[in-house]
Backbone as CSV, one residue per row, in Angstrom:
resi,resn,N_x,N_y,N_z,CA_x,CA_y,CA_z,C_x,C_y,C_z
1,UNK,-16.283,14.835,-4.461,-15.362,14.570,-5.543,-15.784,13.270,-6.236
2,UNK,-15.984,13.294,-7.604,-16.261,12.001,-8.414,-14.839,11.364,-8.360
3,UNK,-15.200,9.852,-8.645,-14.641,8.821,-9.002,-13.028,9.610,-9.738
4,UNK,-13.932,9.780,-10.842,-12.898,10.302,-12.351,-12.120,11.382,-11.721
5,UNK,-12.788,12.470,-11.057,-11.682,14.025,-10.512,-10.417,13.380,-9.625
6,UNK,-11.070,11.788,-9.007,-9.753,11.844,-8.004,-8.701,10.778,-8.620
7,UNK,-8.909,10.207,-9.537,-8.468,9.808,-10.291,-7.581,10.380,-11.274
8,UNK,-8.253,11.382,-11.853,-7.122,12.471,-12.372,-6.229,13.202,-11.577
9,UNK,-6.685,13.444,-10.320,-5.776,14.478,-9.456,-4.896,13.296,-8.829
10,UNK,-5.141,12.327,-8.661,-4.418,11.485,-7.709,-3.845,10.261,-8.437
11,UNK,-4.156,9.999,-9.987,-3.779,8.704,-9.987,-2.289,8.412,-10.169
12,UNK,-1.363,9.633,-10.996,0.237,9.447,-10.789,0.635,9.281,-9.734
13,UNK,0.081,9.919,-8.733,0.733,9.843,-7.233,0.589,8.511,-6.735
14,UNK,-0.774,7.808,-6.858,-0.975,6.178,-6.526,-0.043,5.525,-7.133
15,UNK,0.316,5.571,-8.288,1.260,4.978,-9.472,2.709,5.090,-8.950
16,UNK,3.065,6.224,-8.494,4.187,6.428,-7.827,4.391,5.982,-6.506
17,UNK,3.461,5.873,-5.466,3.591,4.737,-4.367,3.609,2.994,-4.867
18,UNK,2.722,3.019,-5.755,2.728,1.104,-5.914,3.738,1.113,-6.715
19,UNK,4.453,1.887,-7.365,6.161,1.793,-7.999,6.983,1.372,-6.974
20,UNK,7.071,2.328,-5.939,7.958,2.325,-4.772,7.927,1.115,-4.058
21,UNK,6.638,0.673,-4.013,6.479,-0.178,-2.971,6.637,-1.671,-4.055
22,UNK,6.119,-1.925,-5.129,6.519,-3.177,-5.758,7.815,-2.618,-6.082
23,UNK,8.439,-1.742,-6.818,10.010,-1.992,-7.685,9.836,-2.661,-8.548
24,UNK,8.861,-3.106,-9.257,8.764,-3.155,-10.927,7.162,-1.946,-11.539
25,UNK,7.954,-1.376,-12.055,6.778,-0.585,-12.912,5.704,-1.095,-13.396
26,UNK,5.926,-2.483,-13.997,4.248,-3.009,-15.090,3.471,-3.681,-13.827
27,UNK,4.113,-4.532,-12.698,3.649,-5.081,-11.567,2.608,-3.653,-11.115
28,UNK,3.509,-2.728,-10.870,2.985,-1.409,-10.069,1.742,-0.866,-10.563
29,UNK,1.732,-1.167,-12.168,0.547,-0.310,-13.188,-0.597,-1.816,-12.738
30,UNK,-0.382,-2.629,-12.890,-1.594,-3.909,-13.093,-2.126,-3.600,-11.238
31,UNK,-1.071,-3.322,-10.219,-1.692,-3.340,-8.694,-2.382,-1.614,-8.607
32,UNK,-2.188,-0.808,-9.041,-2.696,0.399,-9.081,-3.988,0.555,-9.725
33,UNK,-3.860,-0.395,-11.099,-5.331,-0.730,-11.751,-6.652,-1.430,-10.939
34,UNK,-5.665,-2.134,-10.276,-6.686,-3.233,-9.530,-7.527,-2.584,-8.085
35,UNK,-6.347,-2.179,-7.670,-6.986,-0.910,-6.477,-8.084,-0.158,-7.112
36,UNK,-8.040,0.312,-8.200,-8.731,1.431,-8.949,-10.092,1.396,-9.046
37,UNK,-10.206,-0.348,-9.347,-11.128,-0.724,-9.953,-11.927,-1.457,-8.466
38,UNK,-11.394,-2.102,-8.196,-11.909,-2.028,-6.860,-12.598,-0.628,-5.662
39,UNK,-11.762,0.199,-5.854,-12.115,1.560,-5.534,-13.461,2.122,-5.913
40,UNK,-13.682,1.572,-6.961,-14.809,2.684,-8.362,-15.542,1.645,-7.520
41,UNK,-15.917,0.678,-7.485,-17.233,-0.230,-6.923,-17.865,0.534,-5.879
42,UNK,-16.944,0.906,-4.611,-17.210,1.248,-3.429,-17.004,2.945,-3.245
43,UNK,-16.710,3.602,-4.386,-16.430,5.202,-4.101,-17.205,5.825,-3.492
44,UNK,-18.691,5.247,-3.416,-19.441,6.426,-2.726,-18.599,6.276,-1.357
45,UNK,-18.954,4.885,-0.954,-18.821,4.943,0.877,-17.458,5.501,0.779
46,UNK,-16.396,5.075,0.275,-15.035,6.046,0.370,-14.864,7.271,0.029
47,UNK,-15.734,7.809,-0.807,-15.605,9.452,-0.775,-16.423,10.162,-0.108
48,UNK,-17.461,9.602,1.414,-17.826,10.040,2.533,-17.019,9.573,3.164
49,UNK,-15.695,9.052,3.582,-15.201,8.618,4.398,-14.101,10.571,4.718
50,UNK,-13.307,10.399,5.646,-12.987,11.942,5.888,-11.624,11.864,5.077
51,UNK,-11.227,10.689,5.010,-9.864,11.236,3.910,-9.193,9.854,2.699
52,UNK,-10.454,9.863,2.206,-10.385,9.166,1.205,-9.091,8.637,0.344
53,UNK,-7.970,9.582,0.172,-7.053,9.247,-0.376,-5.784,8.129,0.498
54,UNK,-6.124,8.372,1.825,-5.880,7.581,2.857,-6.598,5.815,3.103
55,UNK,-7.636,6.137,2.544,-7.961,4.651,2.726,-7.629,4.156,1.420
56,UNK,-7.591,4.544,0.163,-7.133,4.076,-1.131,-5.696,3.889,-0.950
57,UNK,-5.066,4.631,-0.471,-3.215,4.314,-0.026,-3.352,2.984,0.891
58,UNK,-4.264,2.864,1.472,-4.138,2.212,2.417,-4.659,0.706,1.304
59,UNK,-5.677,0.660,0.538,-5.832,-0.202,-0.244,-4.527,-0.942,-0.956
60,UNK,-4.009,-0.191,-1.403,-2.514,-0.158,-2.210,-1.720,-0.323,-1.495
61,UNK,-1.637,-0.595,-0.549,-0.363,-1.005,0.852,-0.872,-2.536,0.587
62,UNK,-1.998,-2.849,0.812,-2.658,-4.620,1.646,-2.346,-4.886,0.223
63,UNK,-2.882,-5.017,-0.629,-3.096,-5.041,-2.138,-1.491,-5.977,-2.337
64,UNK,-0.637,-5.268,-2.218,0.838,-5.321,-2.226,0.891,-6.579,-1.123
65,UNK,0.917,-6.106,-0.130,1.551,-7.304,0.529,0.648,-8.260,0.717
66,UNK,-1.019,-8.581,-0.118,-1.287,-9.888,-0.744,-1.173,-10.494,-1.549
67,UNK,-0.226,-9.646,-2.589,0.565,-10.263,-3.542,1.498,-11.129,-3.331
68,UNK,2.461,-10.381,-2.247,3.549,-11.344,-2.095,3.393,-12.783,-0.978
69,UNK,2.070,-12.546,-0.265,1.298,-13.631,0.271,1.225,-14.458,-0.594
70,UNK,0.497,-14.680,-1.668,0.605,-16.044,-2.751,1.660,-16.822,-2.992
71,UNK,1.651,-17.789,-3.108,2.822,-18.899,-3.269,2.907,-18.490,-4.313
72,UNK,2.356,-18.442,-5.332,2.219,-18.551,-7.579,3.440,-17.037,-7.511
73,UNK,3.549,-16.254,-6.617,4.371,-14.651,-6.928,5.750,-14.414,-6.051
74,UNK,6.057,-16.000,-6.103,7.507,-15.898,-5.127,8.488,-16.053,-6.149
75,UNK,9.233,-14.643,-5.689,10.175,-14.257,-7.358,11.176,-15.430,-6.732
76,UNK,12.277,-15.519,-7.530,13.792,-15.677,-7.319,14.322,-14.749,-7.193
77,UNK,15.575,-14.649,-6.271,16.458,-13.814,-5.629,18.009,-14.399,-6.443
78,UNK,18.777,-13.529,-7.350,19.479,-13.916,-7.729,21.090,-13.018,-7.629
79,UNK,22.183,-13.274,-7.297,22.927,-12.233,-6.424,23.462,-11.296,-7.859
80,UNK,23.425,-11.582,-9.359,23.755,-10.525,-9.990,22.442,-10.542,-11.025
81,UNK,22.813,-9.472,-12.158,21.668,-9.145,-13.116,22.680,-8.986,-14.178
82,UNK,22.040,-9.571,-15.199,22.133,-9.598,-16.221,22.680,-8.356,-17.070
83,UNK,21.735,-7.383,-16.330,21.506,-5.924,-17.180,21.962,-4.783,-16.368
84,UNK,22.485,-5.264,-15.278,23.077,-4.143,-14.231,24.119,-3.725,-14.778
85,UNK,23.895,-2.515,-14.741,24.416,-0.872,-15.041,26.229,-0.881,-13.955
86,UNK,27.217,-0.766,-14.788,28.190,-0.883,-14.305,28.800,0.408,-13.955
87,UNK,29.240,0.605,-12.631,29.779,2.055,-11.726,30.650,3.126,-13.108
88,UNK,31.074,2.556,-14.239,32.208,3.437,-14.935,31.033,4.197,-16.090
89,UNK,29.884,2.979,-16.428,29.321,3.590,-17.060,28.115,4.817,-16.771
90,UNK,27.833,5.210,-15.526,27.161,5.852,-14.965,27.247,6.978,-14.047
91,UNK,26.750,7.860,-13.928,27.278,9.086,-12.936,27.796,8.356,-11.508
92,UNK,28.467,8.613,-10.702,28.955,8.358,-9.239,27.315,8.141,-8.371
93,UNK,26.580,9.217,-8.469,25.812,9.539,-7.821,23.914,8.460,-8.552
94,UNK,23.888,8.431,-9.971,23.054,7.278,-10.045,23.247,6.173,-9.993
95,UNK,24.364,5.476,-9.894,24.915,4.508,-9.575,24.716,4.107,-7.917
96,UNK,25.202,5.294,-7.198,25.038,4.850,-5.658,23.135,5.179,-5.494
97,UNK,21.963,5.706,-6.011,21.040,5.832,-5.957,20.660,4.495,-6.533
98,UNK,20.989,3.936,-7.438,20.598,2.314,-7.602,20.717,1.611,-6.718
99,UNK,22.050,1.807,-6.288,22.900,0.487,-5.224,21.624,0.336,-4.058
100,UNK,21.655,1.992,-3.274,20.860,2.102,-2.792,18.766,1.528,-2.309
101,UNK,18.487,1.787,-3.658,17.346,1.441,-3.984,17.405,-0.504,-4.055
102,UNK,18.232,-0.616,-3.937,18.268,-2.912,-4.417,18.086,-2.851,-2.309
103,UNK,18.633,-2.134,-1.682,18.747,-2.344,-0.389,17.685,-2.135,-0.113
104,UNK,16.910,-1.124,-0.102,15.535,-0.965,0.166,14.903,-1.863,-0.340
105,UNK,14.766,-2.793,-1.932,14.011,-3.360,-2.229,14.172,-5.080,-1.180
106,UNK,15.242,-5.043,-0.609,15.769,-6.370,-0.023,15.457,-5.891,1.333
107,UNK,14.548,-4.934,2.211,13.958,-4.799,3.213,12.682,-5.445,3.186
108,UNK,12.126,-5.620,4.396,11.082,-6.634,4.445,10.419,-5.651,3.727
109,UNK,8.720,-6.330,3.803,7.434,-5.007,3.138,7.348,-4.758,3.777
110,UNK,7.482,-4.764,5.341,6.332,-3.447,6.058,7.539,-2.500,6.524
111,UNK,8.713,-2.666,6.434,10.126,-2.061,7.084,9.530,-1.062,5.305
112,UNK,9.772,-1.491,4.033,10.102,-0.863,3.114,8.795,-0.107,3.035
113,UNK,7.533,-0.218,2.949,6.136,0.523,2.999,6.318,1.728,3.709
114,UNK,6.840,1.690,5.075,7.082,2.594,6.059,7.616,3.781,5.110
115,UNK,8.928,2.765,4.873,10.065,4.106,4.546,9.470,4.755,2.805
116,UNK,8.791,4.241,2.292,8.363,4.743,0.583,7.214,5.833,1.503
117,UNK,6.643,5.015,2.479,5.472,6.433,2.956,6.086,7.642,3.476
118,UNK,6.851,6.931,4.282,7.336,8.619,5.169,8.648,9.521,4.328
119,UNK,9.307,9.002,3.315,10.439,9.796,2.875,10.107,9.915,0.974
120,UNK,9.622,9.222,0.844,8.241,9.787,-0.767,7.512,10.358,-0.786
121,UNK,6.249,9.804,-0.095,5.471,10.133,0.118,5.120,11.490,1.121
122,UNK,6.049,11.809,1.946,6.173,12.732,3.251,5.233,12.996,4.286
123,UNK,4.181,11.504,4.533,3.340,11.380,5.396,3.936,11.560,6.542
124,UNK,3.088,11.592,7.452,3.224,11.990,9.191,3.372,10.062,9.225
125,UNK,3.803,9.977,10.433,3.400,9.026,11.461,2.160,8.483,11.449
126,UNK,1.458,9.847,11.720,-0.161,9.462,12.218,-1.087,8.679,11.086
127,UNK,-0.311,9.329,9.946,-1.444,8.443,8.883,-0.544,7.368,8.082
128,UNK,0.886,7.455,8.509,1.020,5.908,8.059,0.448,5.055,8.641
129,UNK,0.273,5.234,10.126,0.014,4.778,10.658,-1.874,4.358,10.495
130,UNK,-2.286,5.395,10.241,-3.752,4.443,9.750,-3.621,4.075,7.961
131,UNK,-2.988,3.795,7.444,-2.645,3.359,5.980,-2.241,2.031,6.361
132,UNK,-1.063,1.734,7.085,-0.826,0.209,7.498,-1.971,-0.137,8.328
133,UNK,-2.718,0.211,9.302,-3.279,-0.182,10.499,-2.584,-0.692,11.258
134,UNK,-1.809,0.333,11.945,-1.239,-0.240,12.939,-1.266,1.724,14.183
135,UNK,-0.137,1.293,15.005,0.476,2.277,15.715,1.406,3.338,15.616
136,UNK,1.119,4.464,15.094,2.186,5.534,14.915,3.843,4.896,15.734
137,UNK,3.556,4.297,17.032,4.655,3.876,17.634,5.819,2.964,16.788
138,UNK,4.529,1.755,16.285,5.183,0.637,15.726,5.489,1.067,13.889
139,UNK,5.077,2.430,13.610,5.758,3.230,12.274,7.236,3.531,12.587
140,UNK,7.306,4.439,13.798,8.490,4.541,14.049,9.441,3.378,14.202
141,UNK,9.114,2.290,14.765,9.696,1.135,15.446,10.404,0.690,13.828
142,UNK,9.799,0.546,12.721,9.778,-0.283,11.705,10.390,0.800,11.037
143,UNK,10.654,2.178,11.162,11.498,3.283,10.264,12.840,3.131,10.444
144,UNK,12.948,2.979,12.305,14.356,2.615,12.580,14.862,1.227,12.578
145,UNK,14.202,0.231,12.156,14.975,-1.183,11.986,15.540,-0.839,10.428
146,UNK,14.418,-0.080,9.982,15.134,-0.055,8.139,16.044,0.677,8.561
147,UNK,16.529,1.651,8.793,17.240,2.802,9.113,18.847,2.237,9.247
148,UNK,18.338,1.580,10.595,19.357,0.578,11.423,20.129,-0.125,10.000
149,UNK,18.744,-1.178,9.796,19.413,-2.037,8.505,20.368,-1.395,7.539
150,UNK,19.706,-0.263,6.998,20.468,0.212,5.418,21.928,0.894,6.235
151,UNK,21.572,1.383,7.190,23.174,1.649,7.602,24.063,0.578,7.547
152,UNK,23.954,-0.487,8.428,24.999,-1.221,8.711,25.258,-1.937,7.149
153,UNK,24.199,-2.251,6.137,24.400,-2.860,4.771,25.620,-2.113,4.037
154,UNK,25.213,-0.465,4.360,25.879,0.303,3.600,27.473,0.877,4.626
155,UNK,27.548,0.055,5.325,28.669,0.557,6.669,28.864,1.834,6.967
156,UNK,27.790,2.416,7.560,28.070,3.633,8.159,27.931,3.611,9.279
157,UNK,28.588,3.919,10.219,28.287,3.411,11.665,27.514,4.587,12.540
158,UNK,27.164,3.107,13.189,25.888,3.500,13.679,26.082,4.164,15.747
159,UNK,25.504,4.929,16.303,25.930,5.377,17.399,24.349,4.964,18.281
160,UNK,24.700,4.060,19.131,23.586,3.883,20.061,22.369,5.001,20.993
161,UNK,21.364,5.008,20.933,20.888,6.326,21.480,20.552,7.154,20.629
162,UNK,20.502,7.649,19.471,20.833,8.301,18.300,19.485,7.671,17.411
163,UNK,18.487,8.845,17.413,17.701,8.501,16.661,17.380,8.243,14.927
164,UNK,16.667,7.853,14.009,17.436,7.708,12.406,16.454,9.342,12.156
């Protein structure tokens, strides 16, 4: 597969993980570019590798959380917005899909990476697990702290033993 074919077949889908995983769109387009371009240097050795779209996800995971490594890209955290969309003016249901989505974005990165891979994306374990580099174990470990987390944020209670 050339450069350009996987690029066309794959590049909304990249676009749609570095969305998920930054939560600003133009951030998401400039880190998806940069992967890209980085990518095209090295495509041969990555398109002999056995699953290429896996190590480019996996590019776009580190990519991300060396962004927020830099001192120069430490946003402010501010408790309202300006432009937030008020519950009367909006369906019941996009309204609680916003609310929702600010909780996920206020999960750590590797708690929130997890969960954009395995419930977006609908990866296994096994290859989040080589996308982060880590342990299918410690995927799970980091699915259920988010899990854990967004429950108790959102008060639904939680039953010990009880997997997410």
């Amino acid at each position: 597969m050339t450069f350009e074919e996987y690029v066309s077949s794959r590049g909304p889908a990249l676009m749609r993980l570095a969305r998920l995983l930054t939560g600003d769109e133009h951030r998401a387009e400039d880190l998806t570019q940069d992967v890209l371009a980085r990518a095209y240097v090295h495509w041969r050795r990555i398109a002999r590798a056995d699953r290429p779209d896996v190590y480019v996800r996996r590019m776009l995971v580190n990519a991300n959380n060396s962004w927020w490594r830099r001192r120069t890209n430490r946003e402010l955290a501010v408790a309202d917005f300006a432009e937030r969309p008020q519950h009367g003016d909006l369906s019941g249901e996009t309204a609680d899909r916003d609310a929702m989505w600010r909780l996920v974005l206020a999960l750590p990165v590797r708690q929130r990476a997890v969960l954009v891979l395995r419930y977006y994306e609908d990866l296994d374990d096994a290859t989040i697990a080589q996308i982060l580099g880590c342990s299918p174990v410690t995927v799970r470990t980091h699915a259920m702290r988010a899990l854990t987390n967004l429950r108790e944020r959102c008060g639904v209670p939680t039953t010990n033993g009880s997997r997410p």
